[in-house]
Structures are given as C-alpha cells and as structure tokens.
ChimeraX commands (.cxc) that place a marker at each C-alpha (Angstrom):
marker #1 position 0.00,0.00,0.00 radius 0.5
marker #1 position 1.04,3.99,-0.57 radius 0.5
marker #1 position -0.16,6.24,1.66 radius 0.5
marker #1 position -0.53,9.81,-0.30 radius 0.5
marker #1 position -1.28,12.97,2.00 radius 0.5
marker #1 position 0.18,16.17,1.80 radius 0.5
marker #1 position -0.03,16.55,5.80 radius 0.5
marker #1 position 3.18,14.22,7.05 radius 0.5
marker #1 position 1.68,13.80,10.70 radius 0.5
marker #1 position -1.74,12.38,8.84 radius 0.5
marker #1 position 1.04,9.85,6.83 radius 0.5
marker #1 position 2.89,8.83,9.81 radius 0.5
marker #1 position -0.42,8.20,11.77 radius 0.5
marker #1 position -2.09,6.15,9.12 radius 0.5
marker #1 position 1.09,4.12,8.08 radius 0.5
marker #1 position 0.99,3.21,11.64 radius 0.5
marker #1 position -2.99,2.50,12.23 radius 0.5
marker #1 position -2.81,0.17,9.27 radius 0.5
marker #1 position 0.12,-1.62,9.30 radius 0.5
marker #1 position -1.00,-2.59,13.21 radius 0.5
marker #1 position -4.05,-4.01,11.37 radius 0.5
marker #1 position -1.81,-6.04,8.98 radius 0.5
marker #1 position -1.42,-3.85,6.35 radius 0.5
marker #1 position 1.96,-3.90,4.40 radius 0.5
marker #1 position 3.32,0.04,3.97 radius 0.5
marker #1 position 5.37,0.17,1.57 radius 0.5
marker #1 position 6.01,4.05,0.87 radius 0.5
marker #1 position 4.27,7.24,1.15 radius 0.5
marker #1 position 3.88,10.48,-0.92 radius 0.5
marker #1 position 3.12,13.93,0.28 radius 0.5
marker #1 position 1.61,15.33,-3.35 radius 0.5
marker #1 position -0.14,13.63,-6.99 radius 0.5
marker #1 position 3.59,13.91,-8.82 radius 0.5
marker #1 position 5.42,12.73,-5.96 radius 0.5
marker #1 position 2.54,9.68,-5.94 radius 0.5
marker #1 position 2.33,9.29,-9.61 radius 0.5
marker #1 position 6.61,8.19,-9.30 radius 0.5
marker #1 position 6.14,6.47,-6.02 radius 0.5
marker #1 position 3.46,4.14,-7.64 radius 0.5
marker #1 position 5.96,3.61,-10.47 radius 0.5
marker #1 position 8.57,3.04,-8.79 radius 0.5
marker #1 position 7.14,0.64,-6.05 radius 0.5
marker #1 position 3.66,-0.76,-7.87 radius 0.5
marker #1 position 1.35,-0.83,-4.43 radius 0.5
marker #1 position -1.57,-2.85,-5.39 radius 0.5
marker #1 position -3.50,-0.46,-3.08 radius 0.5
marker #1 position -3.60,3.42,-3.14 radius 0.5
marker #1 position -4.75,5.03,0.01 radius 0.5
marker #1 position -5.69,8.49,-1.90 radius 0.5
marker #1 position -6.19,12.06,-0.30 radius 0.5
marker #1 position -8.38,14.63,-2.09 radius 0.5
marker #1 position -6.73,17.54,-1.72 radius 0.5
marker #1 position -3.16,17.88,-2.93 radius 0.5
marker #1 position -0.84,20.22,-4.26 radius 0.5
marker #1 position 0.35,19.54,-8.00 radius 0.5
marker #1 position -2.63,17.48,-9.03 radius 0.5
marker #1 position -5.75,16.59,-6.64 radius 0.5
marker #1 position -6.67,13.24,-5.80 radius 0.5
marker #1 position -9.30,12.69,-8.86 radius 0.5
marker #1 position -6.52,13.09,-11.07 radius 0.5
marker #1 position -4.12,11.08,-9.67 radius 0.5
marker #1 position -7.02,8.38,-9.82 radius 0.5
marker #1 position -7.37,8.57,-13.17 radius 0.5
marker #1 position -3.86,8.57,-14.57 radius 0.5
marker #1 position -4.09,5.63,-11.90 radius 0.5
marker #1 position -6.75,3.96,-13.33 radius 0.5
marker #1 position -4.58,3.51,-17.03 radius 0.5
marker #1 position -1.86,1.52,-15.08 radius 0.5
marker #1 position -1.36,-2.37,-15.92 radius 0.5
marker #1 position -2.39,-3.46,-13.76 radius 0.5
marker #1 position -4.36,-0.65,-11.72 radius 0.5
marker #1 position -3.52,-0.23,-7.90 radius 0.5
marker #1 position -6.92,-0.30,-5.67 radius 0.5
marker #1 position -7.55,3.90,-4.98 radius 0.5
marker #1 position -9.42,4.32,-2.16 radius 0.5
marker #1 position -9.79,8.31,-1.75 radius 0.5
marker #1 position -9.62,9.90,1.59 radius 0.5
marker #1 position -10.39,13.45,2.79 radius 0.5
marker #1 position -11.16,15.64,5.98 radius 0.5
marker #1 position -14.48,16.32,4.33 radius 0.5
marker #1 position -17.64,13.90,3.52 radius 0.5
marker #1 position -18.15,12.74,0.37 radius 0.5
marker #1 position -20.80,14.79,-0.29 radius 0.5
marker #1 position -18.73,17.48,-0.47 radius 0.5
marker #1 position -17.18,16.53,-4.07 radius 0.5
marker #1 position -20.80,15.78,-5.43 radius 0.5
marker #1 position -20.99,13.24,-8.31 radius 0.5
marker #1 position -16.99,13.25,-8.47 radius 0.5
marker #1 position -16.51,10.80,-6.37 radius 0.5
marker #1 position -18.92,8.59,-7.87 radius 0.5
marker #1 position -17.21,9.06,-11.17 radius 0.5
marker #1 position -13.71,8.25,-10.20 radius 0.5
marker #1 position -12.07,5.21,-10.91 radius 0.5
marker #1 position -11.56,4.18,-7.41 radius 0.5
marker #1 position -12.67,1.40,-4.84 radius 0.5
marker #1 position -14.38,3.57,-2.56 radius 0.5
marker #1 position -14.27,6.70,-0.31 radius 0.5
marker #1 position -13.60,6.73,3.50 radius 0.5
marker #1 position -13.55,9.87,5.43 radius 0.5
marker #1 position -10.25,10.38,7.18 radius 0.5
marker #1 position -12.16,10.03,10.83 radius 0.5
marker #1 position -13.36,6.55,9.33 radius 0.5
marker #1 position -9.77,5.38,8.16 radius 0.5
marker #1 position -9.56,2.04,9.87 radius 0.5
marker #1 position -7.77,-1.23,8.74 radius 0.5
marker #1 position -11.72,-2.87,9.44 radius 0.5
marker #1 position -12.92,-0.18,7.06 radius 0.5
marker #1 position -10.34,-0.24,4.62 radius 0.5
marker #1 position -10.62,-3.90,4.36 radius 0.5
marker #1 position -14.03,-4.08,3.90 radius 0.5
marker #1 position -13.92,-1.59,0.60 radius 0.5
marker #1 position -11.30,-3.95,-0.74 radius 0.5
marker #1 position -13.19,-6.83,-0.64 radius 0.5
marker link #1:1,2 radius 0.2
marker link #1:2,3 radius 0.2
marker link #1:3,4 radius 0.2
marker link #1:4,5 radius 0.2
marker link #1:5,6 radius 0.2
marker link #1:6,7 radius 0.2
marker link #1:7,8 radius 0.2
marker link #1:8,9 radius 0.2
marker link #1:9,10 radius 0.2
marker link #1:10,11 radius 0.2
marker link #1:11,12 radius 0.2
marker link #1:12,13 radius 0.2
marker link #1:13,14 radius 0.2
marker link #1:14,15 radius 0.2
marker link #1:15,16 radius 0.2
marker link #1:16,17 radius 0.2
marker link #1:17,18 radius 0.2
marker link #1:18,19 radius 0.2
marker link #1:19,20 radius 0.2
marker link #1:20,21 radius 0.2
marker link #1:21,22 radius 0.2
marker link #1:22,23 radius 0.2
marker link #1:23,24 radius 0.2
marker link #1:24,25 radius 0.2
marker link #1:25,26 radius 0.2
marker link #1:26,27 radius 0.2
marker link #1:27,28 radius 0.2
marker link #1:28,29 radius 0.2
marker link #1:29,30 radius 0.2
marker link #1:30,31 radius 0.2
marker link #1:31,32 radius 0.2
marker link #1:32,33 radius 0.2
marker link #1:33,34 radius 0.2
marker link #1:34,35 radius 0.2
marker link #1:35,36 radius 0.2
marker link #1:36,37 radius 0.2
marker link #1:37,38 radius 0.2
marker link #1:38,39 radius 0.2
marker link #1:39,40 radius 0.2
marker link #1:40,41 radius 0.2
marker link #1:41,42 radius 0.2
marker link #1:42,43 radius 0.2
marker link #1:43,44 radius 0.2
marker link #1:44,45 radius 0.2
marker link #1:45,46 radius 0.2
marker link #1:46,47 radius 0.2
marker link #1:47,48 radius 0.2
marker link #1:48,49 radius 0.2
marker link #1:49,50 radius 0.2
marker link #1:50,51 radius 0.2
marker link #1:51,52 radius 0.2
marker link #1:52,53 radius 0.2
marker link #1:53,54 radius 0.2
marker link #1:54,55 radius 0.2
marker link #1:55,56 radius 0.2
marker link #1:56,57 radius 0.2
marker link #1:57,58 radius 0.2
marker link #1:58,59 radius 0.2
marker link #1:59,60 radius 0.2
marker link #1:60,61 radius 0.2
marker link #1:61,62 radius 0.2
marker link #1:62,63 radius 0.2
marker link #1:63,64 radius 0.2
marker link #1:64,65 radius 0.2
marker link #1:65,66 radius 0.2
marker link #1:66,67 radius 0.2
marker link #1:67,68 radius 0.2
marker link #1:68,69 radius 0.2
marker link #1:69,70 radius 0.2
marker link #1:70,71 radius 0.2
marker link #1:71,72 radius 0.2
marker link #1:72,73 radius 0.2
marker link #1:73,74 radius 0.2
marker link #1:74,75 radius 0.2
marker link #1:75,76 radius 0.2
marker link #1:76,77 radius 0.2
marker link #1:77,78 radius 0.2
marker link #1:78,79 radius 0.2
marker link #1:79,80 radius 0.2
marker link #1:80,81 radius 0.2
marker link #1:81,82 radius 0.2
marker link #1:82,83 radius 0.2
marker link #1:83,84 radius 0.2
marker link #1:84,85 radius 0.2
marker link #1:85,86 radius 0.2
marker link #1:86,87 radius 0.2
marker link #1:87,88 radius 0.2
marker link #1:88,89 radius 0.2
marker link #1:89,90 radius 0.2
marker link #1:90,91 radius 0.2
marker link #1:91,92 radius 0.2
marker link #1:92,93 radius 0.2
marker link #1:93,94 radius 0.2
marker link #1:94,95 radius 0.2
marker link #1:95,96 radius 0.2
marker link #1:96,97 radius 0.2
marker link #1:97,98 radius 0.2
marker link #1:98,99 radius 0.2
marker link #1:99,100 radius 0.2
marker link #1:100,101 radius 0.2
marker link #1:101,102 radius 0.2
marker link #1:102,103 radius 0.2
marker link #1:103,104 radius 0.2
marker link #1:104,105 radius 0.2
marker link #1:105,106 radius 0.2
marker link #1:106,107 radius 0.2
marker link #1:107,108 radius 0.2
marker link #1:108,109 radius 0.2
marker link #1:109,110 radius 0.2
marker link #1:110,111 radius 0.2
marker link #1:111,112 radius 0.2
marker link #1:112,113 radius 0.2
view
C-alpha cells in the first residue's frame, strides 16, 4: 500500500494504524507527482488516496491511476464527507471513499473486498 497525503503527521499516523491491522506500507507520498513516481517506482496494489493535494488533486491522480497495468486499488480519503465533491466521487475510478475520521484497517478492508 502507498499512503498519499500532503499533511506528514496524517502519513505517519495512518502508516501506523494500518500496518498494526496487517497492512503492508510500503512508501508514502506527500503530493499527486510525488505519488504518480512512487506508484511507479514501487507498484502498491492499493492506493490510500487524499483529495486535496498540491500539484494534481486526488481525482486526477485516480485517473492517470486507473490507465496503469495493472491498476492499484484507490481508495480516496479526505477531511471532508463525500458529499462534499458531489458526483466526483462517484465518477472516479476508485474502490471507494472513506472519510479520514473513518480510516480504519476494518474499514479499509471491507472496501477492498
């Protein structure tokens, strides 16, 4: 899994939550060019994707995602409710949404399934 926030403290905290619940970290980015290399570089087959980032935002980071062979999982993530981004988020070529107050390796796990 790569963890892509721009907010280092929200990286270092989720790294940890999950890989308690079994997840396997295996980088992080802080911003969509610096996650577009990292996902390159290290093929995660899961993408744990915030919203709002500097360079490009989360949607379109999903999408040049989305063209990889194969395609990570992109599970977006944001301070704000899903709502919030309207019928984006239902048009992105992701696994599903989670609320950063949600983020969980039980919640996380059940979107991948």
């Amino acid at each position: 899994m790569l963890i892509v926030d721009d907010h280092r403290t929200f990286r270092d905290a989720a790294r940890e939550l999950l890989e308690a619940a079994g997840f396997v970290v295996v980088g992080t980015a802080g911003d969509g060019p610096q996650a577009l290399a990292e996902v390159e570089r290290l093929v995660p087959d899961v993408v744990l994707l915030d919203i709002q980032l500097p360079g490009l935002d989360g949607f379109d980071v999903a999408e040049r995602l989305a063209t990889r062979v194969p395609a990570p999982d992109v599970v977006l993530i944001s301070s704000r409710d899903a709502i919030t981004y309207g019928e984006r988020v239902g048009r992105a070529s992701i696994v599903g949404f989670l609320p950063k107050r949600e983020l969980s390796g039980a919640s996380l796990a059940g979107l991948l399934e």
